[in-house]
C-alpha positions as CSV (number, residue, x, y, z in Angstrom):
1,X,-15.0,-95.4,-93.5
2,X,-14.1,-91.7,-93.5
3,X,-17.2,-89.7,-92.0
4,X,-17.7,-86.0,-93.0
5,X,-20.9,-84.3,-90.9
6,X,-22.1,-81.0,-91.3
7,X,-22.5,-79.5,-88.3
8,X,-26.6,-78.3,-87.7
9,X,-27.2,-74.6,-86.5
10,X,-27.5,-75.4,-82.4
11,X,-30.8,-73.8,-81.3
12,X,-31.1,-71.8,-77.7
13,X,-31.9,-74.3,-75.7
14,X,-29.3,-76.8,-77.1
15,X,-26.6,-74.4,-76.6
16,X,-28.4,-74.0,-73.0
17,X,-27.7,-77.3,-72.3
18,X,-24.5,-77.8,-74.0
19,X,-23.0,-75.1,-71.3
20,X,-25.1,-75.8,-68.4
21,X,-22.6,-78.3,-67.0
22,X,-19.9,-74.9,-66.2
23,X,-22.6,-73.8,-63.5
24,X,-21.2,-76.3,-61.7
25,X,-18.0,-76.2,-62.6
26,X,-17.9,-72.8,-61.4
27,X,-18.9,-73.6,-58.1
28,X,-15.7,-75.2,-57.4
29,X,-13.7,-72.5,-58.8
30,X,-15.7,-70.0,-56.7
31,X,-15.5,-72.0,-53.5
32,X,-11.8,-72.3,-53.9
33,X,-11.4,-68.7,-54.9
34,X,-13.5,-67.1,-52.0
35,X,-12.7,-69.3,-49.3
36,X,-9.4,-70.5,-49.4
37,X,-7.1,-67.8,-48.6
38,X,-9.0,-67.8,-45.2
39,X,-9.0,-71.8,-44.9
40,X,-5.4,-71.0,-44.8
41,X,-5.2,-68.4,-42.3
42,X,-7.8,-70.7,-40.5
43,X,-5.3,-72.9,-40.4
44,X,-2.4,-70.4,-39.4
45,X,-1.1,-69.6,-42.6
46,X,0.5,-65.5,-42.7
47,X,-0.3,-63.0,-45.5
48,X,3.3,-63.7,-47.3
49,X,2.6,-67.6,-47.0
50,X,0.0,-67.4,-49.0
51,X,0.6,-67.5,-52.7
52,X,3.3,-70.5,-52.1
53,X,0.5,-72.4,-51.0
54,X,-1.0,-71.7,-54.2
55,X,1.7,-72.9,-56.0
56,X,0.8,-76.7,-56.3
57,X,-2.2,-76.2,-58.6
58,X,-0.6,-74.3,-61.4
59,X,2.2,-76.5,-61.9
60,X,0.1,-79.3,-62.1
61,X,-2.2,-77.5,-64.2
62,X,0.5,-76.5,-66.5
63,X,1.3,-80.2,-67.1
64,X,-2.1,-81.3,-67.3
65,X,-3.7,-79.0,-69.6
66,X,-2.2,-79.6,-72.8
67,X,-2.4,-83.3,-72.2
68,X,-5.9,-83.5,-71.5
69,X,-6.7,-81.6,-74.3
70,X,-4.0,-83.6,-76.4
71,X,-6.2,-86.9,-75.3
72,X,-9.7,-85.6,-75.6
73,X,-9.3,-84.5,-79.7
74,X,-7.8,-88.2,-80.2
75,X,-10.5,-89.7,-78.1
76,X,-13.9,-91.2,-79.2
77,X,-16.1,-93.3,-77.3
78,X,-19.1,-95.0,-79.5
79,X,-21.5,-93.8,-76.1
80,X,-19.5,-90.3,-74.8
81,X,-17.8,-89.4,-77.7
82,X,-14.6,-87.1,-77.7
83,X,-14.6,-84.7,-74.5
84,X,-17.7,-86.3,-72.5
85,X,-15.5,-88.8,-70.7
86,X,-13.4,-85.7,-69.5
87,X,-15.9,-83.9,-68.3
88,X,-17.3,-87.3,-66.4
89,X,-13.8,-88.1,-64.7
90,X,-13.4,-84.7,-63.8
91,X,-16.7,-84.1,-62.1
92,X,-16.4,-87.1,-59.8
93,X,-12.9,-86.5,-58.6
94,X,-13.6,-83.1,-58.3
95,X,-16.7,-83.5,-56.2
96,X,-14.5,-85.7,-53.2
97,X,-12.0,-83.2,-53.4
98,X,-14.6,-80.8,-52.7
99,X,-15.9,-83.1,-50.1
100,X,-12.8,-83.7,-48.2
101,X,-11.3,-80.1,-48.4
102,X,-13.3,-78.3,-45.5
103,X,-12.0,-81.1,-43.5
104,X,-8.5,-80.1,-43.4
105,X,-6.4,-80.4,-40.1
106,X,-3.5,-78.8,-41.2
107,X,-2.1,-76.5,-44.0
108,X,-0.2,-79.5,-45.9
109,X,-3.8,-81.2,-46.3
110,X,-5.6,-78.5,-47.4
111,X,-2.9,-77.5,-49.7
112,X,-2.9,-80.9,-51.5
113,X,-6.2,-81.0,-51.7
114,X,-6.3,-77.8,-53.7
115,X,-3.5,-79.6,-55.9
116,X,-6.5,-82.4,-56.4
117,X,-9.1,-80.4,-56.8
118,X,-7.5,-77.7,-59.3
119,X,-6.0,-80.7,-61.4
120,X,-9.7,-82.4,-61.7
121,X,-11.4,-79.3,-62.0
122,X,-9.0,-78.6,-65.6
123,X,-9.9,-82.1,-66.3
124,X,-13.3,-80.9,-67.1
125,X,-13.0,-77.7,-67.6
126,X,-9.8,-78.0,-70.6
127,X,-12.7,-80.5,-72.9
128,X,-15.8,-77.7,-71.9
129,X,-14.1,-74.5,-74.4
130,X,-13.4,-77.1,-77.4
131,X,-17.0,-79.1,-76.9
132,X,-18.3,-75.1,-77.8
133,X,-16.0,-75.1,-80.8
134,X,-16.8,-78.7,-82.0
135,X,-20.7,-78.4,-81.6
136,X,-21.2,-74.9,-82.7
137,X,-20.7,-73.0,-86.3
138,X,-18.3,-70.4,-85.9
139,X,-21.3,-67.5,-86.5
140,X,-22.5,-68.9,-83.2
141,X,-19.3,-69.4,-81.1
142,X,-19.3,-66.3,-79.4
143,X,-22.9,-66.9,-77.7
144,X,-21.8,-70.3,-77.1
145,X,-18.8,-68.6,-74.9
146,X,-21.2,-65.9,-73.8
147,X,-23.5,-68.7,-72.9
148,X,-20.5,-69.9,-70.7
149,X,-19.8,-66.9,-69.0
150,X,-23.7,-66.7,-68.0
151,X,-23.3,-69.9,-66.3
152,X,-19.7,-69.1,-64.6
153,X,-21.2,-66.1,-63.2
154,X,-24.8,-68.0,-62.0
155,X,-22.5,-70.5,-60.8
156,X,-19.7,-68.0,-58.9
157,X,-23.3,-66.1,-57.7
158,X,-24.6,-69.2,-55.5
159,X,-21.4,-70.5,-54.5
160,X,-19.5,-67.3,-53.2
161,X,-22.4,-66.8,-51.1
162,X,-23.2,-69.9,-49.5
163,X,-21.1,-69.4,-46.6
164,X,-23.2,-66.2,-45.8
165,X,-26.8,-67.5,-46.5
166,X,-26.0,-70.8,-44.3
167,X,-25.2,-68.3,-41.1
168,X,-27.9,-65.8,-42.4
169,X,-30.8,-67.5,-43.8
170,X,-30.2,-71.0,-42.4
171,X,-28.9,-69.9,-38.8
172,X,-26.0,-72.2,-38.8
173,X,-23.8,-72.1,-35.8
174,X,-20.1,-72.0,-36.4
175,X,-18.3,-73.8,-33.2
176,X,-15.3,-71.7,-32.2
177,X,-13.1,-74.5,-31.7
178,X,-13.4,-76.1,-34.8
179,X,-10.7,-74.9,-37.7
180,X,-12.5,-74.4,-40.0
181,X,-16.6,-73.1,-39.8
182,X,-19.5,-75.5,-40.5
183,X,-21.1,-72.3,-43.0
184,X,-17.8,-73.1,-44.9
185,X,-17.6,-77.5,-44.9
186,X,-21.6,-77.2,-45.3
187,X,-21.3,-74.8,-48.7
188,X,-18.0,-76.8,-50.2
189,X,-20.6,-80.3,-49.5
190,X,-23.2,-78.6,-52.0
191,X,-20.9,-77.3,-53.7
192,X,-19.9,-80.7,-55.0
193,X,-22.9,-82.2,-55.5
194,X,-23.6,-79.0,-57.6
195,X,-20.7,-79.5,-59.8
196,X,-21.2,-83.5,-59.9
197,X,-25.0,-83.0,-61.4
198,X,-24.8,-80.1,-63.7
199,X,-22.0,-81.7,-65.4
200,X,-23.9,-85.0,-65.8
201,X,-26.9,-82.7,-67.2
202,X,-24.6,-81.7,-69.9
203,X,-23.2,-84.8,-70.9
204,X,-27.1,-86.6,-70.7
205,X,-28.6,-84.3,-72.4
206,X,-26.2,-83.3,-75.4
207,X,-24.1,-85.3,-77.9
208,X,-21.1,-85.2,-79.7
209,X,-20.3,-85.4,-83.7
210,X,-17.3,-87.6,-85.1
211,X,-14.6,-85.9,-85.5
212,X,-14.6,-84.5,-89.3
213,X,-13.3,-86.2,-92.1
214,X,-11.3,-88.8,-89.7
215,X,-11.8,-92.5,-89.5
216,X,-13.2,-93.0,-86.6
217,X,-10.6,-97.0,-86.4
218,X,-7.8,-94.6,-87.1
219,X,-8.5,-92.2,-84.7
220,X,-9.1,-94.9,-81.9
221,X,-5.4,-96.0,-82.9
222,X,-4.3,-92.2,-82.2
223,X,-5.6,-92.3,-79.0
224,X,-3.0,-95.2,-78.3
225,X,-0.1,-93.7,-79.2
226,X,2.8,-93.8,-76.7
227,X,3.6,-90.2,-74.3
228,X,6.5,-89.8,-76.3
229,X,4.8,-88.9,-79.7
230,X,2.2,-86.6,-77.8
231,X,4.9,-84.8,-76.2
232,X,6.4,-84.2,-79.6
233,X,2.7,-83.0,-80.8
234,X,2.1,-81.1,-78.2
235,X,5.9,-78.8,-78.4
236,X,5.2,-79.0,-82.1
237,X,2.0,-76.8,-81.2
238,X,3.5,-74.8,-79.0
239,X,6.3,-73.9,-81.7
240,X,3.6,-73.2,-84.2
241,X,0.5,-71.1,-82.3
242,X,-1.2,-68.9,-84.4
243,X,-0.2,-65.0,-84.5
244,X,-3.8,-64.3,-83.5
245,X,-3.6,-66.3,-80.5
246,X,0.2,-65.2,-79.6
247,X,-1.4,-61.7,-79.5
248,X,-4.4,-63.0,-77.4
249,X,-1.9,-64.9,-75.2
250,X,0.2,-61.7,-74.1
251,X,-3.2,-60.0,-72.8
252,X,-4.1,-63.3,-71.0
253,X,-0.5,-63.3,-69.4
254,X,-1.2,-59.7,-67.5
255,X,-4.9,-60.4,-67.5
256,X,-5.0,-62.9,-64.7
257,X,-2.4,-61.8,-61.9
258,X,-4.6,-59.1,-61.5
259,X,-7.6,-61.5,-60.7
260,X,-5.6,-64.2,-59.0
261,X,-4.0,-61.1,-56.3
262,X,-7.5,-60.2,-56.3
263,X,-8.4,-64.1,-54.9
264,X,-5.4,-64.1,-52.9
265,X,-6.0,-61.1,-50.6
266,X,-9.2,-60.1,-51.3
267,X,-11.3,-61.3,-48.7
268,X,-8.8,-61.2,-46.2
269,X,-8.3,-57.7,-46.8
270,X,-12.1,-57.0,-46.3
271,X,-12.1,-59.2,-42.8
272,X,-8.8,-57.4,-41.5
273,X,-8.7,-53.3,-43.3
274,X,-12.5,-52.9,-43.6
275,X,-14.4,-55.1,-40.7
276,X,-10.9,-53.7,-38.4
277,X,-10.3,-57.8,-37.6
278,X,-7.5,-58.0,-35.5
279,X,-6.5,-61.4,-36.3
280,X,-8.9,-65.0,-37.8
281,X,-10.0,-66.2,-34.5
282,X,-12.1,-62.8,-34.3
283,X,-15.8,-62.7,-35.3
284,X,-14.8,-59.6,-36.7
285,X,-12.7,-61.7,-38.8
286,X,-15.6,-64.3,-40.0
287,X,-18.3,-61.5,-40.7
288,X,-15.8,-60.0,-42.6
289,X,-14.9,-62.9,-45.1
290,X,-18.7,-63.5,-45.4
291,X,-19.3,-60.0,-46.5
292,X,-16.8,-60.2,-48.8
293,X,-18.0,-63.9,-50.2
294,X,-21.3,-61.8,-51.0
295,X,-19.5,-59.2,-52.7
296,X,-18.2,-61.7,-55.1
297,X,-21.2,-63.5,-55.0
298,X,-22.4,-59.9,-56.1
299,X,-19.9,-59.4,-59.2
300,X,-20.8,-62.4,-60.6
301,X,-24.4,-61.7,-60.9
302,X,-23.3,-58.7,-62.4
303,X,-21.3,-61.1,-64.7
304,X,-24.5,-63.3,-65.2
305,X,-26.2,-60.4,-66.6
306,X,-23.6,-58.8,-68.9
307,X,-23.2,-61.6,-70.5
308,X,-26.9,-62.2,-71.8
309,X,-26.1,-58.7,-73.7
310,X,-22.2,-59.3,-74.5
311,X,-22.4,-60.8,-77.5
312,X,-24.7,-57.8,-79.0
313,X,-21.7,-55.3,-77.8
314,X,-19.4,-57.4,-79.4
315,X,-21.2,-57.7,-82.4
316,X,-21.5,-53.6,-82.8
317,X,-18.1,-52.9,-81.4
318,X,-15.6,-56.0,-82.3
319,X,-14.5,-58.2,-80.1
320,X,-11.1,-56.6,-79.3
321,X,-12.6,-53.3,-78.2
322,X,-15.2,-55.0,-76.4
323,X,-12.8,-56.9,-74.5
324,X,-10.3,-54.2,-74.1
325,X,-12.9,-51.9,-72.5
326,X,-14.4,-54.4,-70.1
327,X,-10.8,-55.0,-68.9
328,X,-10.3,-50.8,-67.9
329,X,-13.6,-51.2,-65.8
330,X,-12.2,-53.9,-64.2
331,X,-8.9,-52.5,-63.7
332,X,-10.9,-49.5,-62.1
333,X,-12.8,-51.8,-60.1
334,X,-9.4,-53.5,-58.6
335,X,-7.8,-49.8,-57.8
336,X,-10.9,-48.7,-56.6
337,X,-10.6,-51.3,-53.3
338,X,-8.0,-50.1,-51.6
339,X,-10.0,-46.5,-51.3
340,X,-12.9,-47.9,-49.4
341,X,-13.6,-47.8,-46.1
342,X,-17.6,-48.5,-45.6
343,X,-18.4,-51.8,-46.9
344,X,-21.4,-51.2,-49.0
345,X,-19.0,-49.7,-51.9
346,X,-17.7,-52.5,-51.8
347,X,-20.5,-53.7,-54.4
348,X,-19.5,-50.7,-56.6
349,X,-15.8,-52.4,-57.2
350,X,-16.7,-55.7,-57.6
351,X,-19.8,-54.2,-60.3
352,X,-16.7,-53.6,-62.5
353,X,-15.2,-56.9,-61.7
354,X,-18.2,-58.4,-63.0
355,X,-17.9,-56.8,-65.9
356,X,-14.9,-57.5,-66.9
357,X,-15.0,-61.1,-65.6
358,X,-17.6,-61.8,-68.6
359,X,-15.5,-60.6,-71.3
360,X,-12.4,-62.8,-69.7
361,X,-14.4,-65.8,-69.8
362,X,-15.9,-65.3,-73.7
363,X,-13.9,-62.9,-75.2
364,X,-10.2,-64.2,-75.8
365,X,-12.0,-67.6,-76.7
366,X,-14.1,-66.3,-79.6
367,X,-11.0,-64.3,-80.5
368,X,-9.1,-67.2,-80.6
369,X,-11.5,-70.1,-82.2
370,X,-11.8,-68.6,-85.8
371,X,-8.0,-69.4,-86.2
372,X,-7.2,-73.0,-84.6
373,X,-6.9,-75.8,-86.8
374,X,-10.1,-78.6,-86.0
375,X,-8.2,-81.4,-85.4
376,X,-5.7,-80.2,-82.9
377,X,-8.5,-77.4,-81.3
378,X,-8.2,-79.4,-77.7
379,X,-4.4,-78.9,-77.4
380,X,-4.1,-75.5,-78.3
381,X,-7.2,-75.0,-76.1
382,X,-5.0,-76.4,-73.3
383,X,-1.8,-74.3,-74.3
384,X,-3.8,-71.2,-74.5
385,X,-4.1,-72.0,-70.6
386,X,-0.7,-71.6,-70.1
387,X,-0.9,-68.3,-70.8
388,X,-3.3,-68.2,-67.4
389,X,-1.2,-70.3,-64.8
390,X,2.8,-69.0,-65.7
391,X,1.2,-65.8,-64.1
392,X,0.0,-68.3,-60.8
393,X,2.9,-69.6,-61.0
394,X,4.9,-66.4,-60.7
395,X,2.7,-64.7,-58.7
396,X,2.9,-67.7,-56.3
397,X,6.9,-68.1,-56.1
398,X,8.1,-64.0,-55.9
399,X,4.9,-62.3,-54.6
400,X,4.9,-63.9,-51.0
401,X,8.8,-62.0,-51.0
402,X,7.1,-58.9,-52.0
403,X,4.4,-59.0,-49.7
404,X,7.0,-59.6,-46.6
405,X,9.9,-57.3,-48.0
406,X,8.1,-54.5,-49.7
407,X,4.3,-54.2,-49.5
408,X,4.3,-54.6,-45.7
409,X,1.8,-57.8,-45.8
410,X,-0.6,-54.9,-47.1
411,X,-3.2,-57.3,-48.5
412,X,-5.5,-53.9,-50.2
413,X,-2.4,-53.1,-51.7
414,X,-1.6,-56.7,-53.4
415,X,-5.5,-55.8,-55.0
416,X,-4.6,-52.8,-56.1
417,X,-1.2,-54.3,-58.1
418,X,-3.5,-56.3,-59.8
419,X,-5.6,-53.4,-60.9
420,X,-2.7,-51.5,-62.6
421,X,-1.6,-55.2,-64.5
422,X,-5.3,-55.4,-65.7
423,X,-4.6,-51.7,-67.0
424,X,-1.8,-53.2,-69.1
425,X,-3.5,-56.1,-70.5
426,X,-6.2,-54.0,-72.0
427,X,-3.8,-51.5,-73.7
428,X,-2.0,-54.7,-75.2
429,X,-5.7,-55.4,-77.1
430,X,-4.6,-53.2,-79.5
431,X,-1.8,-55.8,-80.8
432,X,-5.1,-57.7,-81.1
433,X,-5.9,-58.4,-85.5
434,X,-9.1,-59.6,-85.8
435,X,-10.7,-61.1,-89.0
C-alpha cells in the first residue's frame, strides 16, 4: 500500500520540540571544543601536537556520515520511525563517551575517546538536519534551522561554561595532582546526562511521517540491502550533488578551518598570551582556560539571541547575503584576537563569533534544502558534511608542520589564519544562486 501524507504546517511549539534535542547535542560539541585542546596539554600534549590528535574524529566522521544518513532515509520503525533510532543510538553512546573522557590517563585514551565520541555524536546529529526537512514545509525550513541554531548556542552557553561556574559558583576544588581538574570531569558528567535527555525529549515528544509516496514493505526491504549497493548509492550522489549545493559546499570548505583553528588554539592562547601562563601546571594556566570557556560560553549566547531574529534578516535580505555578512563579522571577530591584551575584549571578538556561528548553523542548510531530492535528503545531508571535516582533516595532518616550522607554535596566530579563511568563504557567497 503506497502512502502519500501531506505534511501539516508545524506550529511553534512543535518545531520547539522537534529541535530541542540539539541543546544537548551541543553540549557535547561544546565540551569537546572548549576543553580539549587543554585535556591534551593536561596530558602533555605540545602546541604542534595538537591537530594530529584531532585527526581520528574526521576520518571517521567522513566514513560515517554518508552512511548514516544513507541508513536513516531507508529506515522505518512502526514505533521511531525513520531518523528517531539515530538519534537514540547516538545519545547513549555518546553520553559514556562523555562519561569516560575526563578520565583519561594518557593522550592515546583521550584521543580515542574523542574518535568515540565524535563518531556517536554524527550518529545523531547527521538524522537531526533531515528530521527539519522531513517534518517541516519548505516556507518553514529556515526557522526550523534557525530554531536549531537557538538551541546550539543555549546548548554551547551552559556547556562552555560549566568548568568556570563549578570553581566559581559551586567552589569546587581542583587537586593539583590529578591530570585532569574535577571543574572539568564534573561538567563533561552533566554534560552527558544533558545530551542523553534532551534527545529523548525530542524523540518522546515528536513523531515522524512515512516516507512519501513509498511502500512502507518495500522500503523495509531497502533498508536490507547489502554495503555494496549503498556504496554505489552513495558515489552515485556524490557524482550528482546539485549546483546549488556545490556552490554552498565551497563556502563550507573555507568556512570551518577558520572555526576549527579557532577550537584548536583558542583557549590555550588565552591561558598562555593573555593570562602570561608559563606552562599547564600553572594556575595561571587553569584561570585562563576558564575565562576563555566563558568567552565562548559568551558567543554562544550571543548566537542564541541572533538566531530568534535571523530568519527575519534573511527574509528581508536573502539568505546568501545574510550569510555572507554574518561570516565578515566573524572573520573580524577571529583577526581581532590576536590584538588583545586585557581580557574583557575578549567578549567583543567572540560577540562576532556568535554571530556568525548562527548563520553557519541555519544558513547553508536552508540554502541547501529547497534543492535535494526527498528520498535521498539523509545522504546528501551527510555528504554535505564532507564539505566540514576534509578541512579537519587537513588542518589536522599539515597545520601541526606549520605551527612547528613556520608560525613559531604561536597559537593567537593559528586564530587569526582562521580569520582571513573565514574572509574568503564569505566572498565565495557570491557564487551562491538562490531561488
Amino acid at each position: 500500500m503506497n502512502v502519500t501524507l501531506t505534511k501539516p504546517r508545524m506550529s511553534f511549539w512543535q518545531i520547539w520540540n522537534m529541535t530541542f534535542g540539539f541543546c544537548g547535542i551541543q553540549f557535547g560539541w561544546a565540551l569537546q571544543m572548549a576543553n580539549m585542546s587543554s585535556i591534551y596539554e593536561y596530558l602533555g600534549a605540545n602546541a604542534d601536537e595538537i591537530p594530529l590528535l584531532f585527526l581520528a574524529a574526521p576520518l571517521t566522521g567522513l566514513i560515517v556520515q554518508p552512511i548514516v544518513g544513507y541508513l536513516s532515509d531507508r529506515t522505518w520503525h512502526p514505533v521511531l520511525g525513520r531518523r528517531r533510532p539515530y538519534f537514540l543510538i547516538g545519545a547513549v553512546l555518546s553520553t559514556i563517551a562523555l562519561i569516560l573522557m575526563p578520565n583519561s590517563s594518557a593522550l592515546w585514551m583521550a584521543a580515542g575517546l574523542l574518535w568515540i565520541m565524535d563518531t556517536s555524536i554524527n550518529i545523531s546529529m547527521e538524522p537531526f538536519r533531515a528530521f527539519v526537512v522531513d517534518n517541516l514545509l519548505e516556507e518553514q525550513r529556515t526557522i526550523g534551522f534557525s530554531m536549531q541554531s537557538l538551541f546550539i548556542g543555549l546548548g554551547s552557553v551552559i556547556a562552555s561554561a560549566l568548568p568556570w561556574m563549578m570553581d566559581h559558583w559551586f567552589q569546587v576544588q581542583n587537586n593539583p595532582q590529578e591530570a585532569i581538574p574535577a571543574t572539568v570531569r564534573l561538567s563533561f558528567y552533566i554534560g552527558g546526562a544533558a545530551f542523553l535527555s534532551s534527545v529523548l525529549y525530542t524523540i518522546l515528544t515528536t513523531k515522524e511521517y512515512p516516507p512519501v509516496d513509498i511502500d512502507i514493505v518495500l522500503k523495509k526491504q531497502e533498508s536490507n540491502k547489502g554495503f555494496g549497493a549503498g556504496a554505489v548509492e552513495i558515489f552515485h550522489a556524490i557524482q550528482h550533488m546539485p549546483q546549488r549545493m556545490r556552490q554552498i559546499a565551497l563556502v563550507q570548505f573555507f568556512t570551518w578551518p577558520g572555526l576549527f583553528l579557532m577550537w584548536f588554539y583558542y583557549s590555550p592562547a588565552v591561558a598562555r598570551n593573555v593570562f602570561q601562563a608559563p606552562d599547564e601546571k600553572s594556575s595561571l594556566y587553569t584561570e585562563g582556560i576558564q575565562f576563555a570557556g566563558l568567552t565562548l560560553s559568551f558567543y554562544n549566547l550571543v548566537t542564541f539571541l541572533f538566531a530568534l531574529i535571523l530568519p527575519a534578516i534573511a527574509m528581508r535580505l536573502g539568505k546568501r547575503i545574510t550569510h555572507m555578512v554574518c561570516l565578515i563579522i566573524g572573520a573580524l571577530g577571529l583577526l581581532s584576537v590576536g590584538f588583545i591584551r586585557e581580557p574583557n575584549l575578549l567578549f567583543v571578538s567572540m560577540s562576532c563569533i556568535g554571530i556568525a556561528w548562527a548563520s553557519i548553523l541555519s544558513m547553508p542548510y536552508a540554502i541547501l534544502a529547497g534543492c535535494l531530492p526527498d528520498d535521498k535528503i539523509g545522504i546528501y545531508m551527510g555528504i554535505f558534511n564532507f564539505f566540514i571535516v576534509l578541512p579537519e582533516i587537513i588542518a589536522s595532518l599539515f597545520f601541526g608542520w606549520l605551527m612547528a616550522n613556520v608560525l613559531g607554535n604561536d597559537r593567537l596566530l593559528a586564530v587569526q589564519i582562521g580569520g582571513g579563511l573565514m574572509v574568503l568563504a564569505a566572498l565565495l557567497c557570491f557564487r551562491i544562486k538562490e531561488d
